[in-house]
C-alpha positions as CSV (number, residue, x, y, z in Angstrom):
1,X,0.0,0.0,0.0
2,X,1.2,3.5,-1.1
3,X,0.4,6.3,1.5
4,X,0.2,9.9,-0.3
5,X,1.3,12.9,2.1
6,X,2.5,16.7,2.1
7,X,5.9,17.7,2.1
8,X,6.5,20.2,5.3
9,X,8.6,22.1,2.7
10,X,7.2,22.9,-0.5
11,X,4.0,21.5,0.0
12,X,3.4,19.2,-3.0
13,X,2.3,16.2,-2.2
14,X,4.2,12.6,-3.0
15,X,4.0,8.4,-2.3
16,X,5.3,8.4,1.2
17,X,7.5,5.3,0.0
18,X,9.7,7.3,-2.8
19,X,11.9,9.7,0.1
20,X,14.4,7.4,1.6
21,X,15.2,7.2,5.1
22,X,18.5,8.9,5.7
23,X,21.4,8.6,8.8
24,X,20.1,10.5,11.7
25,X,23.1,12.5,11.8
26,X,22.2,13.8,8.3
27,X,18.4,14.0,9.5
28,X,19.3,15.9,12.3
29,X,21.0,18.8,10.1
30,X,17.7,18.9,8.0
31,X,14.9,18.5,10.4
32,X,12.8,20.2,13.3
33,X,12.4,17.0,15.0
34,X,11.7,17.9,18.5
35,X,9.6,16.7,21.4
36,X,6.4,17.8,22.6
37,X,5.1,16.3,26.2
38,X,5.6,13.0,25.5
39,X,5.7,12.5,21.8
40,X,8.0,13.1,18.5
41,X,7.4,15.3,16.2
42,X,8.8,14.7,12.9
43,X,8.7,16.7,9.2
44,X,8.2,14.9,6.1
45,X,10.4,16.0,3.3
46,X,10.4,14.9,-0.4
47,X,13.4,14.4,-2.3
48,X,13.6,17.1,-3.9
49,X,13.5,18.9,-0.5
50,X,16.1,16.6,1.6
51,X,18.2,17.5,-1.6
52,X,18.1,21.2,-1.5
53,X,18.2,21.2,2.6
54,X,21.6,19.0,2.4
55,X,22.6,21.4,-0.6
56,X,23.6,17.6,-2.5
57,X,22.2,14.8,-3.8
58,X,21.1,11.6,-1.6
59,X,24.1,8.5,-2.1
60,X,24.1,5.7,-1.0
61,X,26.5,6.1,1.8
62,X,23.6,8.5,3.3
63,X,21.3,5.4,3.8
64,X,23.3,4.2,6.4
65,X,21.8,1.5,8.7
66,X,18.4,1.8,6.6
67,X,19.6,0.7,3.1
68,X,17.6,-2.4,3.4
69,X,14.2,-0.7,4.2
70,X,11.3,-0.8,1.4
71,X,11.9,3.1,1.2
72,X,15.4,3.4,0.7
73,X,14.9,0.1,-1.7
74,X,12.5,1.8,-3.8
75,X,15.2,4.9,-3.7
76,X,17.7,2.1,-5.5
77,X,15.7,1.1,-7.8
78,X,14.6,4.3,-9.3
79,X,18.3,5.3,-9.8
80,X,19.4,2.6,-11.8
């Protein structure tokens, strides 16, 4: 199942599954993700956005830990 959402960004809205998951470290520089009482909030960025935040394109090497999830698989497959 595909799950359509907003990008806190720019707005436009994309399949949930085509932005990968990248290294915290790297998701720290990008995101507001902060604590409220006593849950996470998070930002959703497309990958046009986590581009142009990081000033570079995604690799490979930003995957990390998370290069085997379906999100950052998908991510592989669309730049073959």
């Amino acid at each position: 199942m595909t799950y359509m959402v907003k990008c806190d960004s720019c707005g436009k809205k994309y399949v949930y599954e085509s932005s990968p998951m990248i290294k915290d470290s790297l998701w720290k520089k990008i995101s507001n993700e902060h604590r409220e009482g006593d849950k996470w909030v998070s930002e959703l960025f497309c990958l046009e956005c986590m581009e142009k935040k990081l000033g570079r394109k995604i690799t490979v090497a930003d995957l990390g830990r998370y290069v085997s999830t379906y999100h950052n698989q998908e991510f592989l497959r669309r730049k073959q």
